[in-house]
N, C-alpha and C positions, 0 to 999 in steps of 0.2 A: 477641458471644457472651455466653449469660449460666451461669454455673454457680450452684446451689443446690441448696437440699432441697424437694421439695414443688412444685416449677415444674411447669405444667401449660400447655396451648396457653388455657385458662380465663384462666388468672393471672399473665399474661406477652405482649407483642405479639411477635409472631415477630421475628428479627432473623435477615436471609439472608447468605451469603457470595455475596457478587459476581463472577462470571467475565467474562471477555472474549470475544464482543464484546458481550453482552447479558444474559447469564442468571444464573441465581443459583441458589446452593443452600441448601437448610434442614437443618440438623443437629442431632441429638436422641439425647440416651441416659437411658434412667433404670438407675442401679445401685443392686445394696445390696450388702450382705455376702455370703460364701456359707456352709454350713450351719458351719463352723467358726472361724468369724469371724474369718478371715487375709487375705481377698483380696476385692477389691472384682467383683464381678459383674454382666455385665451383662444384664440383663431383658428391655429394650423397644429397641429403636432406631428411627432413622427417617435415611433420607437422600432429601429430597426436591429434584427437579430441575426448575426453570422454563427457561419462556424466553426470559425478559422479569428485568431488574434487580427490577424491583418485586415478584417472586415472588407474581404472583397468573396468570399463565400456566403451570399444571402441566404437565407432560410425563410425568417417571415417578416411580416412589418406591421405594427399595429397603428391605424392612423385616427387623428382626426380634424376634419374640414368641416369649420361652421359654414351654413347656408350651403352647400355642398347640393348641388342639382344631380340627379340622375343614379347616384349610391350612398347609401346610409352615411351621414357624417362621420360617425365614427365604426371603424369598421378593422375587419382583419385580411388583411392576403398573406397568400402561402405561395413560396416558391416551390412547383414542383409541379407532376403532373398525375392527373386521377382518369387512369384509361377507362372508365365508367361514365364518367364525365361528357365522354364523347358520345355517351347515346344521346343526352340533351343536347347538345350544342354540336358544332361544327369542330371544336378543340377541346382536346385534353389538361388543355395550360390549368393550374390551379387560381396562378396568380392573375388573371382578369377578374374573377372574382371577390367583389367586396362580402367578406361573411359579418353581418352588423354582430357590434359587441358594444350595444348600451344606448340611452338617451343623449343627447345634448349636456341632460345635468349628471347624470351618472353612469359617463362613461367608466372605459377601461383607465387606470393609470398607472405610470411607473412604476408603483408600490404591487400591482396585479401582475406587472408582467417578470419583476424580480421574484416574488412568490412560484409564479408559473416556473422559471428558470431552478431555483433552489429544489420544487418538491417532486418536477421532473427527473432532476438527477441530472442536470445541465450544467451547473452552479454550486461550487461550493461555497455553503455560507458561515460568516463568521459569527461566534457567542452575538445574544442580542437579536441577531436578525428578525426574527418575530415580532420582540414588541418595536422594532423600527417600522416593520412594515405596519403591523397594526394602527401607529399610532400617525403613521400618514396618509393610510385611509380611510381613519376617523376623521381627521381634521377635512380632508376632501369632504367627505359626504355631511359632516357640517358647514362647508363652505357654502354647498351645493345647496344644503336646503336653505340656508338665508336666502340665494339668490331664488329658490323656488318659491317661496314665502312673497317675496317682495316682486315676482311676476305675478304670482296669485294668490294675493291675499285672501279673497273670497274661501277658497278653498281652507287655507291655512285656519281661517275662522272656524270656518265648521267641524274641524277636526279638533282646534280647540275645544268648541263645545261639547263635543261627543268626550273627550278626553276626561272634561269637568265634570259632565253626568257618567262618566263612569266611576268615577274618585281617581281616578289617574296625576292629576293633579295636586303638588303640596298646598 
C-alpha cells in the first residue's frame, strides 16, 4: 500500500491486496481538503477486483468520481459481456456501463465490497471479520450524516423535531 501526494497509476506500479484462493484487489483514493479546510475529502476512488493474484485478470471495478458529468459518481462496471445487452445498444460490452451504487454521501465502501467478496465465496475471511466490517460502516455512515447535517441543517432540524415529538429523544 502506498500513501502520498500526487501518486498517479503514471508514477507508481500498482500494488494489489491479495485474497484467497486467488484474487486480488486494487485500492485507490485521492482526497483533498474540503471548502473549509477542516476535513479531508474524498474525490476519486477506485476499488478494483481481479481474479488472479497478479491482478492483471479484471473482473469488476467499483468507483467513485465527485462532480462526475455524464454517469453516476459512484457507480459499478463489470468486465464481461451480456449478449442481451445487444438488443439495447449497439455492444454487448458490460463494462461501458456505469450501474450507480449509492449517493454522493452514502455510497459503496471498502468495508461493502470486502463483505461482497467473503459472503460470495471469493474471500476467505478471518475470525472477527464482521465486526471489522460492521464497525467501519458504522463509522462511514456517521461520517456521512455530520457531513449531511451540516449541508442541510434545515432538514436535520425537522427530523429533530419529529424525533422529540415522538419521544425518540433522551
Amino acid at each position: 500500500m502506498f500513501v502520498g501526494c500526487g501518486l498517479t497509476r503514471n508514477n507508481l506500479a500498482p500494488s494489489a491486496f491479495r485474497f484467497a484462493p486467488r484474487g486480488a484487489l486494487l485500492v485507490a483514493y485521492q482526497c483533498r481538503m474540503d471548502a473549509g479546510d477542516e476535513h479531508l475529502m474524498v474525490t476519486a476512488s477506485t476499488i478494483e477486483v481481479y481474479a488472479d493474484a497478479g491482478a492483471t485478470r479484471q473482473l469488476c471495478h467499483f468507483d467513485y468520481d465527485r462532480d462526475k458529468q455524464g454517469y453516476p459518481e459512484a457507480h459499478l462496471q463489470i468486465v464481461g459481456t451480456a449478449p442481451a445487452l445487444a438488443e439495447w445498444r449497439d455492444r454487448s460490452e458490460l463494462d461501458r456501463i456505469h450501474f450507480p451504487t449509492g449517493h454522493r454521501r452514502y455510497r459503496l465502501i471498502l468495508e461493502d465490497v470486502i463483505e461482497f467478496l467473503v459472503l460470495e465465496g471469493f474471500a476467505a475471511a478471518r475470525d472477527g471479520w464482521e465486526e471489522a466490517v460492521a464497525t467501519g460502516k458504522a463509522e462511514f455512515g456517521r461520517r456521512q450524516l455530520a457531513a449531511a447535517v451540516l449541508t442541510d441543517p434545515q432538514t436535520a432540524r425537522a427530523a429533530l423535531a419529529e424525533a422529540s415529538r415522538r419521544g425518540l429523544l433522551n
